[in-house]
Biopython code that builds the backbone (N, CA, C, O; Angstrom):
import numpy as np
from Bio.PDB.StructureBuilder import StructureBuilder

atoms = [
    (1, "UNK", "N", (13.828, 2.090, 40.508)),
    (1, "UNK", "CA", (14.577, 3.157, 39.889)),
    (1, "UNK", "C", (15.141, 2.743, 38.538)),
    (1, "UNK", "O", (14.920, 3.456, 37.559)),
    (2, "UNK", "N", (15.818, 1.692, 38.440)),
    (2, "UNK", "CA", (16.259, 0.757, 37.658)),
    (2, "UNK", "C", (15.221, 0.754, 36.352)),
    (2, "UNK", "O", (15.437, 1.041, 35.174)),
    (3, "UNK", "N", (14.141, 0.363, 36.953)),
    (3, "UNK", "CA", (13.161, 0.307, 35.624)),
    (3, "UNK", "C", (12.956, 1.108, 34.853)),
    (3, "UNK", "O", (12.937, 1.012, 33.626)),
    (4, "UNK", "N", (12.687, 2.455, 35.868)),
    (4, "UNK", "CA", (12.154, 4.184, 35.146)),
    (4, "UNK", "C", (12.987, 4.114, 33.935)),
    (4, "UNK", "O", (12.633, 4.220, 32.761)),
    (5, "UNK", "N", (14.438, 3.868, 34.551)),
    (5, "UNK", "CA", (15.464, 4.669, 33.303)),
    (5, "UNK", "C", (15.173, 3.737, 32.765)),
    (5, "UNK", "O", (14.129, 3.970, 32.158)),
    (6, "UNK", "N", (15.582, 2.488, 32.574)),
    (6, "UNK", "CA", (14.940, 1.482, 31.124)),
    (6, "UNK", "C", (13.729, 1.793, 30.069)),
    (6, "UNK", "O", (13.593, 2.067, 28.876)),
    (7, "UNK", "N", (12.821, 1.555, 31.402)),
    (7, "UNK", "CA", (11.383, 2.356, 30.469)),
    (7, "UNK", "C", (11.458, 3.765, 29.684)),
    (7, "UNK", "O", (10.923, 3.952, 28.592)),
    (8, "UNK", "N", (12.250, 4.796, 30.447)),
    (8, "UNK", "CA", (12.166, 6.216, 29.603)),
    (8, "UNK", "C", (13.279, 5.613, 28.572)),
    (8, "UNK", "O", (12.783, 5.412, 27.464)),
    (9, "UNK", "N", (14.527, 5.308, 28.655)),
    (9, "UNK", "CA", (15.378, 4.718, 26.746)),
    (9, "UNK", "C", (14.990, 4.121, 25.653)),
    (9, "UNK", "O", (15.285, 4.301, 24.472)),
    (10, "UNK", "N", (13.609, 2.669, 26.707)),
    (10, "UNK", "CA", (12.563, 2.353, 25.629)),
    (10, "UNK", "C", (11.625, 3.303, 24.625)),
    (10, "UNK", "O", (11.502, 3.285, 23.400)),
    (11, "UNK", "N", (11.014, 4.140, 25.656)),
    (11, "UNK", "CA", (9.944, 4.948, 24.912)),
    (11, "UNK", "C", (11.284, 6.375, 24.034)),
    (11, "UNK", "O", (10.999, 7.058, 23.051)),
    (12, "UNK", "N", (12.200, 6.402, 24.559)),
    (12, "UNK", "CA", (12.933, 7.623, 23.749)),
    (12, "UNK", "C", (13.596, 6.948, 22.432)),
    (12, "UNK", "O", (14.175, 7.590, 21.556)),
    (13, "UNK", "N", (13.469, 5.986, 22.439)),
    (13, "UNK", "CA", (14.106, 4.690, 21.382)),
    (13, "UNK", "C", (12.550, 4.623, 20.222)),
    (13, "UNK", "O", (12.610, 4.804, 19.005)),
    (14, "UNK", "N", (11.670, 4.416, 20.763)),
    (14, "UNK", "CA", (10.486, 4.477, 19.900)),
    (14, "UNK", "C", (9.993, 5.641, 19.011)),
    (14, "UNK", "O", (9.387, 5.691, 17.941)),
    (15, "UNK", "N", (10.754, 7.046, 20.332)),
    (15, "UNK", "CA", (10.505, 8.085, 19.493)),
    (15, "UNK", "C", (11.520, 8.262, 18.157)),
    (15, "UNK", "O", (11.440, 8.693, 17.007)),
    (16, "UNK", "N", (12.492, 7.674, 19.017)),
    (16, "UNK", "CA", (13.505, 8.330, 17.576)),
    (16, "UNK", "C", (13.183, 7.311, 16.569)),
    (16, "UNK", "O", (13.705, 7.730, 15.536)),
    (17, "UNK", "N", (12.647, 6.286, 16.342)),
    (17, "UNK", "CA", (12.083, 5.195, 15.477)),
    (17, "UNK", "C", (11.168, 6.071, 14.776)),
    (17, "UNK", "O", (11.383, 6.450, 13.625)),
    (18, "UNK", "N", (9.958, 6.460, 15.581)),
    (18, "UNK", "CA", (8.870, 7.546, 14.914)),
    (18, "UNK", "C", (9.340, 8.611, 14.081)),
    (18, "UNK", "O", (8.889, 8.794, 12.951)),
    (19, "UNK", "N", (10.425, 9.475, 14.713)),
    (19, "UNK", "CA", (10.497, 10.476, 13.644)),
    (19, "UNK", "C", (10.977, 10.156, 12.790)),
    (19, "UNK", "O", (10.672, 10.832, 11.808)),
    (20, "UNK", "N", (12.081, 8.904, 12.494)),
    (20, "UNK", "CA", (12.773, 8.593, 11.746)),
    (20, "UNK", "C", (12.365, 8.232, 10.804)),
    (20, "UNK", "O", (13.122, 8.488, 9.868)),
    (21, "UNK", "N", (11.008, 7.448, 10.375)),
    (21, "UNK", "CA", (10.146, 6.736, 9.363)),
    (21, "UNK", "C", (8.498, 7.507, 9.415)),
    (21, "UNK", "O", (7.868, 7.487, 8.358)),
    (22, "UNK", "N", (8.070, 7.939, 10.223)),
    (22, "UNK", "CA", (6.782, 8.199, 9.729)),
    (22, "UNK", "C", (6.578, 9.922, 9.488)),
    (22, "UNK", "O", (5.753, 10.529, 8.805)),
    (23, "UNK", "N", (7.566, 10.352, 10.253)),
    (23, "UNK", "CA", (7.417, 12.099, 9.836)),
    (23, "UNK", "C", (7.435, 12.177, 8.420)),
    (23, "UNK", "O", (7.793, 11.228, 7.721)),
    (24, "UNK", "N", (6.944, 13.617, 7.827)),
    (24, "UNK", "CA", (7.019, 13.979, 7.016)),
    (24, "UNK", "C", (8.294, 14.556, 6.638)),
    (24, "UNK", "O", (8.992, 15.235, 7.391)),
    (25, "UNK", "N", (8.544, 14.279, 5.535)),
    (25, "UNK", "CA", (10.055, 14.938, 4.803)),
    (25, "UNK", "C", (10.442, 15.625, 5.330)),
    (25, "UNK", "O", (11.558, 15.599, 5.849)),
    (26, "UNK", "N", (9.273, 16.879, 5.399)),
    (26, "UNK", "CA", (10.008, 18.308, 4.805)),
    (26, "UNK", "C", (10.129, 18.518, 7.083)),
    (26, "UNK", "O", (10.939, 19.344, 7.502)),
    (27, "UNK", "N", (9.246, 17.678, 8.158)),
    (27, "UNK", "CA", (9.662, 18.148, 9.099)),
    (27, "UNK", "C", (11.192, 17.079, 9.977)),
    (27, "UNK", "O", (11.775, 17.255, 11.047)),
    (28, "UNK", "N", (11.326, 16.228, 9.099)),
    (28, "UNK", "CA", (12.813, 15.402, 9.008)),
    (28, "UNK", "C", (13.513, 16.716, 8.675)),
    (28, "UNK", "O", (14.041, 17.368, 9.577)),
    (29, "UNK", "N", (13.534, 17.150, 7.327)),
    (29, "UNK", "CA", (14.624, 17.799, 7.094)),
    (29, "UNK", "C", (14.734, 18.986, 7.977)),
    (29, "UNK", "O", (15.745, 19.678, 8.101)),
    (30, "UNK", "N", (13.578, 19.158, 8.590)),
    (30, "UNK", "CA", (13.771, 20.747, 9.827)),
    (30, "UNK", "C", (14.494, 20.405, 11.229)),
    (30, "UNK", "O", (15.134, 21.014, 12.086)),
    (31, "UNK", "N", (14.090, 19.240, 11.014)),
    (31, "UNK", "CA", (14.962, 18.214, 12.389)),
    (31, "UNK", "C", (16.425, 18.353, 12.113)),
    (31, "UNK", "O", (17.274, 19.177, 12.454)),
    (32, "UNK", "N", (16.433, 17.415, 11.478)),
    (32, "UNK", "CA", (18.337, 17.622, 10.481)),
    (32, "UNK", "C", (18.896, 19.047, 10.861)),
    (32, "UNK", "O", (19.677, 19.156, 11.807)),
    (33, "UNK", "N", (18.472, 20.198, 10.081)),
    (33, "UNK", "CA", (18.987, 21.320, 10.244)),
    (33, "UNK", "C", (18.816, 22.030, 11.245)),
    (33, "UNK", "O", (19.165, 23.203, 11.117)),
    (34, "UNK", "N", (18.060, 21.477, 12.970)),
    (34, "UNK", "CA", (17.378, 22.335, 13.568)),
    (34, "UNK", "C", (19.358, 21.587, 14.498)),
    (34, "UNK", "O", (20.273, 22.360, 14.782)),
    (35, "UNK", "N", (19.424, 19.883, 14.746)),
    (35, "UNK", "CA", (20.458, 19.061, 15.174)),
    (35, "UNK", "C", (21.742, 19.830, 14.938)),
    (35, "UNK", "O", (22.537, 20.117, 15.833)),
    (36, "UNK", "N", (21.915, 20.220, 13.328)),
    (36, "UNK", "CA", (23.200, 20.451, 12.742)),
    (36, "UNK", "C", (23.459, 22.013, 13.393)),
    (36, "UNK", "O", (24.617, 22.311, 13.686)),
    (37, "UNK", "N", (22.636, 22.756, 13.559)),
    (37, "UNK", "CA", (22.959, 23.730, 14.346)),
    (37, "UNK", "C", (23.339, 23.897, 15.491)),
    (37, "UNK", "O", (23.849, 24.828, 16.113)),
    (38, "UNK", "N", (22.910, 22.467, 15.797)),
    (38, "UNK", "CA", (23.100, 22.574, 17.549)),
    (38, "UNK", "C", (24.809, 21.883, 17.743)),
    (38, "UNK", "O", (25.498, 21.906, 18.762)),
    (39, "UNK", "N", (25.170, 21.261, 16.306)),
    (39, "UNK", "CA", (26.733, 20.912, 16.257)),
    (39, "UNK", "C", (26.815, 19.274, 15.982)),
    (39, "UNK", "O", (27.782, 18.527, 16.126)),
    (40, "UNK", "N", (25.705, 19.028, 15.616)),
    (40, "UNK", "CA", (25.948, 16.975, 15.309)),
    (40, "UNK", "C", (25.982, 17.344, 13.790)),
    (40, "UNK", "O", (25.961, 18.451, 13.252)),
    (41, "UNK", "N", (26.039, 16.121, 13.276)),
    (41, "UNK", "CA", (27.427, 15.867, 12.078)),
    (41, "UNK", "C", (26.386, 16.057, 11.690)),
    (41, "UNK", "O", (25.345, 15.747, 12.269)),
    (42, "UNK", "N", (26.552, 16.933, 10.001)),
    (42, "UNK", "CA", (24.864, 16.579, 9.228)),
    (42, "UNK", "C", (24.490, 15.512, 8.213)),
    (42, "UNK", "O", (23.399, 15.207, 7.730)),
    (43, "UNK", "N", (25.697, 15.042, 8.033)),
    (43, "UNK", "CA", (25.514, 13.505, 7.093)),
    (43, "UNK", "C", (25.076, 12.737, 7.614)),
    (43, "UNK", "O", (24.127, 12.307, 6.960)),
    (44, "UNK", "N", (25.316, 11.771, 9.336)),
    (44, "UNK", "CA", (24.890, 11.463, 9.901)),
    (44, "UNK", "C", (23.480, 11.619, 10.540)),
    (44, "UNK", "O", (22.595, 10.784, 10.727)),
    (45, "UNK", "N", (23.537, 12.760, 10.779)),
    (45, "UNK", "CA", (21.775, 13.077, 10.991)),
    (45, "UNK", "C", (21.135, 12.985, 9.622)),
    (45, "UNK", "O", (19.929, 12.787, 9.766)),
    (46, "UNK", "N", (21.513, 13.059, 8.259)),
    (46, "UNK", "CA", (21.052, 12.978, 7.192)),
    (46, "UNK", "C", (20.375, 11.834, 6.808)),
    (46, "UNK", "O", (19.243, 11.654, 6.360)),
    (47, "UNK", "N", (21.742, 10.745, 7.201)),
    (47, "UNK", "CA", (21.130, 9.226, 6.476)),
    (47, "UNK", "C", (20.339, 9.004, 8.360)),
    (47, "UNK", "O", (19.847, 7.876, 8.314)),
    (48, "UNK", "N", (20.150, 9.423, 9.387)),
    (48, "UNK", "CA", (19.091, 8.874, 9.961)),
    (48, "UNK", "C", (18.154, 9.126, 9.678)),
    (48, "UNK", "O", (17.378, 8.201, 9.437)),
    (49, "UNK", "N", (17.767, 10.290, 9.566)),
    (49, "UNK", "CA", (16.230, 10.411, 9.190)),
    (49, "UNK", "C", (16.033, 10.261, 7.847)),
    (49, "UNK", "O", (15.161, 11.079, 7.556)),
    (50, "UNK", "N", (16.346, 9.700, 6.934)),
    (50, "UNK", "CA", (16.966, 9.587, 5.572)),
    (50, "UNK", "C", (16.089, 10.835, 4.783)),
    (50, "UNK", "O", (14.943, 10.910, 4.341)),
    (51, "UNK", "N", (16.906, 11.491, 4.830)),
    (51, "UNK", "CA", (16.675, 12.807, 4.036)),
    (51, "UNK", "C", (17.512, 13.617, 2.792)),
    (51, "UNK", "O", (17.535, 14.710, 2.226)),
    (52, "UNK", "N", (18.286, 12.083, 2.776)),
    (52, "UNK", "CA", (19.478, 12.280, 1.567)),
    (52, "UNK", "C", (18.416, 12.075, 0.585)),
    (52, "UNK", "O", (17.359, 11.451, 0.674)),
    (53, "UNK", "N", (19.270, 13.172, -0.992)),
    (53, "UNK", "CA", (18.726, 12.447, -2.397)),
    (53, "UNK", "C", (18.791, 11.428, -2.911)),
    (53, "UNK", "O", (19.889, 10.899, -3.084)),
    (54, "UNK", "N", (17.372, 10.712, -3.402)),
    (54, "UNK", "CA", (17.747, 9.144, -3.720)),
    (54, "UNK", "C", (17.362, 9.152, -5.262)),
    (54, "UNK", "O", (17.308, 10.216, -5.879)),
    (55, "UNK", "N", (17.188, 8.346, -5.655)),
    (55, "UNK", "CA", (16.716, 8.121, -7.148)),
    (55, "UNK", "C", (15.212, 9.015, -7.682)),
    (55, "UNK", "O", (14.947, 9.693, -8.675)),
    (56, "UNK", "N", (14.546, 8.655, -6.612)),
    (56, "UNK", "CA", (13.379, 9.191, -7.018)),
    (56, "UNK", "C", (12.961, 11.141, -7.237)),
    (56, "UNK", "O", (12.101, 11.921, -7.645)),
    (57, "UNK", "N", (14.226, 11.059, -6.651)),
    (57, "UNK", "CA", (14.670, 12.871, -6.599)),
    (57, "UNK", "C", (14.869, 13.367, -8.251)),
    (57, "UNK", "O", (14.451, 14.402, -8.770)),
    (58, "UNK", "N", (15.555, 12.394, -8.794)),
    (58, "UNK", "CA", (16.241, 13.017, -10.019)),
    (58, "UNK", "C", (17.717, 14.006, -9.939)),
    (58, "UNK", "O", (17.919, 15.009, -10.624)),
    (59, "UNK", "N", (18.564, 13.474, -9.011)),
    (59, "UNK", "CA", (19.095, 14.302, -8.397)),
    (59, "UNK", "C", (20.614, 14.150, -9.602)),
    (59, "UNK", "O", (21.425, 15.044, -9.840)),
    (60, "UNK", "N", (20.596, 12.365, -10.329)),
    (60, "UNK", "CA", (21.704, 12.784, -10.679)),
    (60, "UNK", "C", (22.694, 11.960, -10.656)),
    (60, "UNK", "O", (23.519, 11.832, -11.561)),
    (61, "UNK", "N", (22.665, 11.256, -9.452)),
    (61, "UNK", "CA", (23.916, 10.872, -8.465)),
    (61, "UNK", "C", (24.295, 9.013, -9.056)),
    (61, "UNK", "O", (25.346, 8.414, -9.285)),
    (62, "UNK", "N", (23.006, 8.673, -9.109)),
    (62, "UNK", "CA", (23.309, 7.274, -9.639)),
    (62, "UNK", "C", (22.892, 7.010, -10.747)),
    (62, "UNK", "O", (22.448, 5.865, -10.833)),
    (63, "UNK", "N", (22.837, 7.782, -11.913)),
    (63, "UNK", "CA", (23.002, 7.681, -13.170)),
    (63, "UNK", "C", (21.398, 6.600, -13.695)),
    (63, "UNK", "O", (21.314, 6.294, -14.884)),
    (64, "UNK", "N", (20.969, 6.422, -13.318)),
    (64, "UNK", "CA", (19.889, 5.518, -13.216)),
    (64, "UNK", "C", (18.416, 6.832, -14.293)),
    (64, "UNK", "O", (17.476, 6.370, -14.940)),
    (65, "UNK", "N", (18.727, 8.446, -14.124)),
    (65, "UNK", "CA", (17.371, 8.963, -14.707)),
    (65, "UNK", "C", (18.444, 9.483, -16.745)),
    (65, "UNK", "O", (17.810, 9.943, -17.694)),
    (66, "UNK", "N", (19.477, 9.297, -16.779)),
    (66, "UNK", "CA", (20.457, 9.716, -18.143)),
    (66, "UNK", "C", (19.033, 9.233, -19.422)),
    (66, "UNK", "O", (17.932, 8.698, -19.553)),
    (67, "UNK", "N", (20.275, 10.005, -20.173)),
    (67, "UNK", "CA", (18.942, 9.455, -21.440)),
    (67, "UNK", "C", (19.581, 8.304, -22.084)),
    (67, "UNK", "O", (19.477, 8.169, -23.303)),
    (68, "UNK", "N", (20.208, 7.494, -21.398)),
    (68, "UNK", "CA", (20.479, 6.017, -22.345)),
    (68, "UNK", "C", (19.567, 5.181, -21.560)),
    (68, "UNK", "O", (19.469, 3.982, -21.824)),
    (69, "UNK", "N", (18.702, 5.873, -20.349)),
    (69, "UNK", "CA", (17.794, 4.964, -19.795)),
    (69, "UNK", "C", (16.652, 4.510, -20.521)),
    (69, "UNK", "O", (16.311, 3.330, -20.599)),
    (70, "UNK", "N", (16.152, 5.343, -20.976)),
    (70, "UNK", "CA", (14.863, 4.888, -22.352)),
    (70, "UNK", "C", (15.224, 4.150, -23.223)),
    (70, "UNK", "O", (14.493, 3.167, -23.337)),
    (71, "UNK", "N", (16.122, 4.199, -23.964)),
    (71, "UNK", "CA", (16.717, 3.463, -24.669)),
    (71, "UNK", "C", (17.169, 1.654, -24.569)),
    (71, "UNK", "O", (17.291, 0.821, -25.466)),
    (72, "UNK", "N", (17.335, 1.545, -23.059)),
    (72, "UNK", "CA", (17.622, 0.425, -22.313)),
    (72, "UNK", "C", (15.601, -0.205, -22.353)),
    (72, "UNK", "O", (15.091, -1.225, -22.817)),
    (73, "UNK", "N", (15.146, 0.712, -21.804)),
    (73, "UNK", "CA", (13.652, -0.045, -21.490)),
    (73, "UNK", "C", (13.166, -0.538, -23.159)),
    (73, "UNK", "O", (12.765, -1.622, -23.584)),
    (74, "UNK", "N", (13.355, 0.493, -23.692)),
    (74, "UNK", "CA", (12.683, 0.257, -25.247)),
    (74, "UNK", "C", (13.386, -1.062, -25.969)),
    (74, "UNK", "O", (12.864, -1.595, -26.949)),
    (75, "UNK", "N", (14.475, -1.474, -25.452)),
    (75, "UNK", "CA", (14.922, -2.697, -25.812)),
    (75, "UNK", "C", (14.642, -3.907, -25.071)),
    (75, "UNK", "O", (14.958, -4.948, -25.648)),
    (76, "UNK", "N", (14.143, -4.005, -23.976)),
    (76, "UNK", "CA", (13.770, -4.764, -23.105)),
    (76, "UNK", "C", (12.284, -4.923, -23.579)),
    (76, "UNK", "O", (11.713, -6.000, -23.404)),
    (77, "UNK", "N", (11.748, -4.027, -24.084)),
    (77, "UNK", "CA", (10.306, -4.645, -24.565)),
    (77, "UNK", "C", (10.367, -5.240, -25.913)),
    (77, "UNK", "O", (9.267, -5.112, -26.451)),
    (78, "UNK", "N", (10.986, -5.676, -26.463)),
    (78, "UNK", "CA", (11.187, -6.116, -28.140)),
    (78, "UNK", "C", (10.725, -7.764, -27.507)),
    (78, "UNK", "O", (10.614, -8.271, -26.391)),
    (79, "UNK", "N", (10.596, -8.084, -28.531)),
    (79, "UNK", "CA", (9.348, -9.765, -28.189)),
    (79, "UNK", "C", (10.278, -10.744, -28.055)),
    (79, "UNK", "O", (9.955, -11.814, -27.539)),
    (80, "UNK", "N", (11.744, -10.480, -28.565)),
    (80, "UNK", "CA", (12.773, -11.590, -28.243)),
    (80, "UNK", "C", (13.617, -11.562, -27.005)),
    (80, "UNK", "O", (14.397, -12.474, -26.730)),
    (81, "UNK", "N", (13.438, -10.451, -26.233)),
    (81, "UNK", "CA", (13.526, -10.343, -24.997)),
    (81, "UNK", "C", (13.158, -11.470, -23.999)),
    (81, "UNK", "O", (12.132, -12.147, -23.924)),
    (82, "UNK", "N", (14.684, -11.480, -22.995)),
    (82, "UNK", "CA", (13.971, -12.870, -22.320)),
    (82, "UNK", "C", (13.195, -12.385, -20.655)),
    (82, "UNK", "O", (13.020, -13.221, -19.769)),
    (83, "UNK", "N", (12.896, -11.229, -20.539)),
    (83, "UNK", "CA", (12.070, -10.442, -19.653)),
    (83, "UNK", "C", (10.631, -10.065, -20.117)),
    (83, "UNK", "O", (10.316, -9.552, -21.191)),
    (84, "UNK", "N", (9.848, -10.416, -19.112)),
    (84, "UNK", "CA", (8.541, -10.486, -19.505)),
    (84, "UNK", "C", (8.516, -8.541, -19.675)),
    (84, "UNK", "O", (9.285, -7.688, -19.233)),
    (85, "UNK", "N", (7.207, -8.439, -20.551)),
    (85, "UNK", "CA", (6.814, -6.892, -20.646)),
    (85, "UNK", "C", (6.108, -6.753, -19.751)),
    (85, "UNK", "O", (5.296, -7.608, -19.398)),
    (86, "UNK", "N", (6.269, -5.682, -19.217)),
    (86, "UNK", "CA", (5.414, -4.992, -18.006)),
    (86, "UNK", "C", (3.752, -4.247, -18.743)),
    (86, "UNK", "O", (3.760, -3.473, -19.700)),
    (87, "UNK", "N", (2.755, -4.610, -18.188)),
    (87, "UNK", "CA", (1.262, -4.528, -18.471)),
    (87, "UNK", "C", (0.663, -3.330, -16.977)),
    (87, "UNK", "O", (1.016, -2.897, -15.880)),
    (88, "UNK", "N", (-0.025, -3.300, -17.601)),
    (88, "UNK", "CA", (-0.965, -2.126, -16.687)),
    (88, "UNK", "C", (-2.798, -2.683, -16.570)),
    (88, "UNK", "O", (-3.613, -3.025, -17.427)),
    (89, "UNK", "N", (-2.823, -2.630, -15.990)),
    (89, "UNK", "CA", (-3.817, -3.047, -15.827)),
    (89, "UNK", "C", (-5.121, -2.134, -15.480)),
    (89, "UNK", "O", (-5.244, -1.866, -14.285)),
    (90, "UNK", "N", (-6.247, -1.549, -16.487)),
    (90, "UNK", "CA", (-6.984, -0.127, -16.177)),
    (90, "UNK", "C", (-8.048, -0.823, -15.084)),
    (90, "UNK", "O", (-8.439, -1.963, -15.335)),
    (91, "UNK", "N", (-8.530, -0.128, -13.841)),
    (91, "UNK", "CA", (-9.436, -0.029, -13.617)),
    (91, "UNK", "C", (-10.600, 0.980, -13.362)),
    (91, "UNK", "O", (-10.064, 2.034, -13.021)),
    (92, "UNK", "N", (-11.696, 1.093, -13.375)),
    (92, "UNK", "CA", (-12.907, 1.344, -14.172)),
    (92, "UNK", "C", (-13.551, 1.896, -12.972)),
    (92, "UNK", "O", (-14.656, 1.354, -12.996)),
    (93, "UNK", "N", (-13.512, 2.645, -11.952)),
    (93, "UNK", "CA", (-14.313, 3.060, -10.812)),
    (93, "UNK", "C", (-16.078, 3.403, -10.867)),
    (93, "UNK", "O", (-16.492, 4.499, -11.244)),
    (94, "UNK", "N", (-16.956, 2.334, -10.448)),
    (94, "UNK", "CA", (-18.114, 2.765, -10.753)),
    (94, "UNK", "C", (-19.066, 3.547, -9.460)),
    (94, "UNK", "O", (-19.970, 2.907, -8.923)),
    (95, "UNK", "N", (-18.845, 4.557, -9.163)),
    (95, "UNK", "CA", (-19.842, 4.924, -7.714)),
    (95, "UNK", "C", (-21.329, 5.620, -8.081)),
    (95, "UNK", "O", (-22.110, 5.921, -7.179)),
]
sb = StructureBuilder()
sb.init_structure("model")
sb.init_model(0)
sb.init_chain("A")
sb.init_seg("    ")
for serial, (resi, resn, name, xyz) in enumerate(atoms, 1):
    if name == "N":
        sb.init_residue(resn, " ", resi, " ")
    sb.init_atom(name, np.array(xyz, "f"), 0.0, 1.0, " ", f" {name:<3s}", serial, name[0])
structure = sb.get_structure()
């Protein structure tokens, strides 16, 4: 008996691992709002399934997309810079 319940917290532990990292955004964020209706906190359900705005949003919040940001990179590439320049490297797909 003992085991069942162990084994079912394991596998309900894996699920909430699964939705938490491999779902898609947009069905995280239907999760979030499907929870918050049902009355759990929505910040909390927010940063679990992390569905908060981060940098890559442009949202704002950590000042990181402003326009003194270009300005910062364009000085970081000058040749007396003690940071290497960042290179790209093209490749050439032949099929």
């Amino acid at each position: 008996m003992w085991q069942q319940i162990i084994v079912g917290l394991i596998v309900a532990a894996a699920v909430l691992h699964f939705c938490t990292k491999y779902l898609p955004a947009a069905w995280r964020q239907q999760i979030v709002y499907f929870l918050t209706r049902r009355g759990f906190d929505q910040n909390k359900m927010a940063k679990l399934f992390k569905t908060q705005a981060n940098c890559g949003d442009g949202c704002g919040s950590c000042g990181s997309c402003d326009s003194s940001a270009p300005a910062a990179s364009s000085a970081s590439s000058s040749p007396d810079s003690s940071t290497p320049l960042k290179r790209v490297i093209k490749l050439h797909v032949q099929r």
